[in-house]
C-alpha positions, 0 to 999 in steps of 0.5 A: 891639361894632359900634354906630355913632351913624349909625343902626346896629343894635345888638347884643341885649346894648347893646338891653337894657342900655339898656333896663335903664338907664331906671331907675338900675340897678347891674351885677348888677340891669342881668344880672338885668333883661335876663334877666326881660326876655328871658324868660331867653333873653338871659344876659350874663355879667360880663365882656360887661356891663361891656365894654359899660357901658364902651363905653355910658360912652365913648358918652354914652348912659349916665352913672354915678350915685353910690351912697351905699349902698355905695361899691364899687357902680356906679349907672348910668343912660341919657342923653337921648342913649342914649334917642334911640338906642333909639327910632332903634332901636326904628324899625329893628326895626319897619321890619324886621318891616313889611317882612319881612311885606310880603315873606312876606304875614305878618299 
């Protein structure tokens, strides 16, 4: 996973689970989300999910949120800094497609 702070892109993968964790979500709600959100073209499968929450962990954009219910379920949630890091993003994209029509005079 090649994200970086200094407004790197992001991977698909770290996009949407960020965008999942707008809401306190635990691992299989967060693969289930993606897939809705994504129309069924983004599937992560376990092991790319909790590499990532890992990593998204050690980042501070996402926190662990206790889970009362069932202690062997991990809650999480993203952080003030996670959500500057999807708008930082959410600016790439669109620069992107601005500039992409500009080139190939697409709407």
């Amino acid at each position: 996973m090649a994200e970086n702070t200094e407004r790197g892109a992001l991977t698909e993968a770290v996009y949407y689970i960020l965008l999942s964790l707008y809401k306190q979500m635990h691992g299989y709600g967060i693969m289930q989300n993606i897939k809705e959100l994504s129309n069924g073209r983004v599937s992560l499968g376990a092991g790319t999910l909790y590499g990532a929450i890992n990593t998204l962990l050690e980042k501070g954009w996402i926190k662990p949120i206790p889970n009362e219910e069932d202690s062997r379920k991990k809650d999480y949630q993203i952080t003030e800094l996670g959500k500057e890091t999807v708008n930082a993003e959410i600016l790439r994209l669109e620069e992107l497609i601005r500039n992409g029509k500009k080139v190939t005079g697409g709407e």
